[in-house]
C-alpha positions in Angstrom: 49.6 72.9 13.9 48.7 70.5 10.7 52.1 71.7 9.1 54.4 71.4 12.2 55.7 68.2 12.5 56.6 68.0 8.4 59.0 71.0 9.4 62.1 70.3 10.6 63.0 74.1 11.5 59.8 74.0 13.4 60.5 70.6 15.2 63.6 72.3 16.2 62.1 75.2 17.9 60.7 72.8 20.8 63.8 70.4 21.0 65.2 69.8 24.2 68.2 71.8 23.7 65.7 74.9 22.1 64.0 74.4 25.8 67.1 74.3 27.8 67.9 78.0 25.5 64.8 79.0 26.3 64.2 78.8 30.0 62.1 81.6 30.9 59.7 81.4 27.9 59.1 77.6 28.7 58.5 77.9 32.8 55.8 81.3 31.3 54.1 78.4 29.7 54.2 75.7 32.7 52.9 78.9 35.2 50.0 79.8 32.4 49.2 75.8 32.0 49.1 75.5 36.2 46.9 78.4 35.7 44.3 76.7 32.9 44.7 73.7 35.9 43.6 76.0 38.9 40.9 77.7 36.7 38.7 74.3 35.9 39.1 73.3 39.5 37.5 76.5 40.5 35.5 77.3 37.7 31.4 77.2 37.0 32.5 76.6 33.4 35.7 73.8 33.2 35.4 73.4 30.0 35.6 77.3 28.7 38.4 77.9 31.0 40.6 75.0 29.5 39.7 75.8 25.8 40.4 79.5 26.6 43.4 79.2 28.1 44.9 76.2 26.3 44.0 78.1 22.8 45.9 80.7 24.4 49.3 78.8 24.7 49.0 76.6 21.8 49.3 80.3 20.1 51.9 81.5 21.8 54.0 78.5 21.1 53.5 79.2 17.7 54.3 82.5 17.9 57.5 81.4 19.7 58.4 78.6 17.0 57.4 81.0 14.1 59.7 83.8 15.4 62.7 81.4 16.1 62.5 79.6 12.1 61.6 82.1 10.6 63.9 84.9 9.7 62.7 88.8 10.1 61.6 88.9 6.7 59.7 86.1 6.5 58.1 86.4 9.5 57.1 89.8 9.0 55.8 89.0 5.3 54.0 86.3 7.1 51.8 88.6 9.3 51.1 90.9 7.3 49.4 88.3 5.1 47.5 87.1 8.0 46.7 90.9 8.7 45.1 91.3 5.1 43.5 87.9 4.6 41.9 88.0 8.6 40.4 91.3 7.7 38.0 89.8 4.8 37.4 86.9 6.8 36.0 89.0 10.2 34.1 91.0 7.5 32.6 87.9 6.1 32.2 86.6 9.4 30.1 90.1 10.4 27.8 89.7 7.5 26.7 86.3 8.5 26.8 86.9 12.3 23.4 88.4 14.7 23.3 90.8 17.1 22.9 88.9 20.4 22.8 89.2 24.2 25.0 92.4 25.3 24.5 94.0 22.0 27.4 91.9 21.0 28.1 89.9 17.6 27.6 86.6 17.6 27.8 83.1 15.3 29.3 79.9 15.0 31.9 81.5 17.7 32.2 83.5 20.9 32.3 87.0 21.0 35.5 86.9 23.2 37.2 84.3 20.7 36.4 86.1 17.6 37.6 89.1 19.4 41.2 87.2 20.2 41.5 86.5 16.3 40.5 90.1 15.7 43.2 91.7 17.9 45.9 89.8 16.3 44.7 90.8 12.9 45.0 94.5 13.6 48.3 94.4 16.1 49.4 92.9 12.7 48.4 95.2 10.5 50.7 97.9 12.2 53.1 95.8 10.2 52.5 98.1 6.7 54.4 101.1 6.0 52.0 102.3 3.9 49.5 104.2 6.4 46.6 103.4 4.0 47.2 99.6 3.7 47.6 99.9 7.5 44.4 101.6 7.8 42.8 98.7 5.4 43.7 95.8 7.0 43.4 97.6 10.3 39.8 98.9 10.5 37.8 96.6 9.6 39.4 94.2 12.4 39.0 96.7 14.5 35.1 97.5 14.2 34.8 93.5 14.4 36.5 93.7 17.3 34.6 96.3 19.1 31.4 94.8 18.2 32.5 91.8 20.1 32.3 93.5 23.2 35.6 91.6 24.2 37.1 93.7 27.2 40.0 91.1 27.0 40.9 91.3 23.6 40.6 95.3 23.7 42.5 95.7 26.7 44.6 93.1 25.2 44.7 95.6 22.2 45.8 98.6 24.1 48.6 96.6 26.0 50.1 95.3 23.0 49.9 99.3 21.0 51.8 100.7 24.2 54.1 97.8 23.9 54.6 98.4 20.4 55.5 102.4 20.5 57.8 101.2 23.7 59.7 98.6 22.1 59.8 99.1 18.3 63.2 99.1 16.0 62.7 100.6 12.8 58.9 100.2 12.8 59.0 96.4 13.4 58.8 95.1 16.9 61.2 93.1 19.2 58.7 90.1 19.1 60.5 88.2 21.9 60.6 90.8 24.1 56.5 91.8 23.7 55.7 88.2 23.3 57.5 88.2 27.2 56.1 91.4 28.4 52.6 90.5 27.1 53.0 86.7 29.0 54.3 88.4 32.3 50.8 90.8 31.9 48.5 87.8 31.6 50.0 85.7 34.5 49.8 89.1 36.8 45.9 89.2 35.4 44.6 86.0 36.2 42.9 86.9 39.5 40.9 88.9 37.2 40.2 86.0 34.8 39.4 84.1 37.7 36.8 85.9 39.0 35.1 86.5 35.5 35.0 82.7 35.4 33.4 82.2 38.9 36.0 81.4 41.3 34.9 81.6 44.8 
């Protein structure tokens, strides 16, 4: 976010014209932020339910600018970076965190947020095409994030590995059509959020 606005092919990605080209993505993001609206009103925790939610889109946006300036290569160089580098960090992160109520991990963070980061970090470790470089980046995210105890970011997980095997070309993913899939999933789901939250 600090780096957006000094990048022009980043600026571009949410021009008008980039908006008018990218219809359905934009009215995903208007449903998802009448959603984080609806979820505060009816919420026993407002202020979870926005930071949850509005976390949620401020990623996907940059998942959508990121795919659009970036080309294929750089993109995927990208995550696999962030794959490798979020690995160490969720290990550090372990090391320092407690065992807390639920059995689950916890520290300076939610459970359910640390899971979110650690979801990503393995979905993009399926990036390597070296299975043991996979497995290293991989695992360790992957025991952080079942420590968690995050049911959202490991059903998240399993959504996202089906997509993957569905929709993959050569090994690396359609991004714009999981990033879509994965959107249409999480607006059909948030009864289910709702009702985690405390919506009567």
């Amino acid at each position: 976010l600090l780096v957006f606005p000094f990048v022009p092919a980043l600026r571009r990605t949410l021009s008008l014209n980039s908006i008018l080209s990218h219809k359905g993505f934009f009215v995903a993001v208007a449903v998802l932020m009448l959603a984080a609206c609806l979820s505060a009103i009816g919420s026993r925790d407002p202020r979870t339910a926005v930071t949850q939610f509005a976390s949620f889109e401020i990623a996907l946006i940059l998942c959508f600018s990121f795919s659009n300036a970036l080309s294929d290569e750089q993109l995927e160089h990208t995550l696999l970076i962030f794959s490798a580098v979020g690995a160490v960090l969720l290990l550090i992160y372990y090391s320092v965190a407690e065992v807390g109520y639920q059995n689950r991990i916890w520290g300076i963070m939610n459970p359910n947020t640390i899971g979110m980061v650690a979801y990503a970090a393995v979905f993009s470790a399926l990036l390597f095409r070296n299975l043991w470089m996979m497995a290293a980046a991989g695992l360790p995210s992957l025991m952080v994030l079942l420590l968690t105890g995050s049911r959202s970011a490991t059903v998240a997980l399993i959504i996202a590995v089906a997509l993957w095997i569905a929709f993959r070309t050569n090994w690396v993913p359609r991004i714009a059509t999981v990033l879509y899939v994965c959107s249409v999933l999480t607006i059909a789901l948030i009864p289910l959020y709702f009702n985690e939250m405390g919506l009567q």
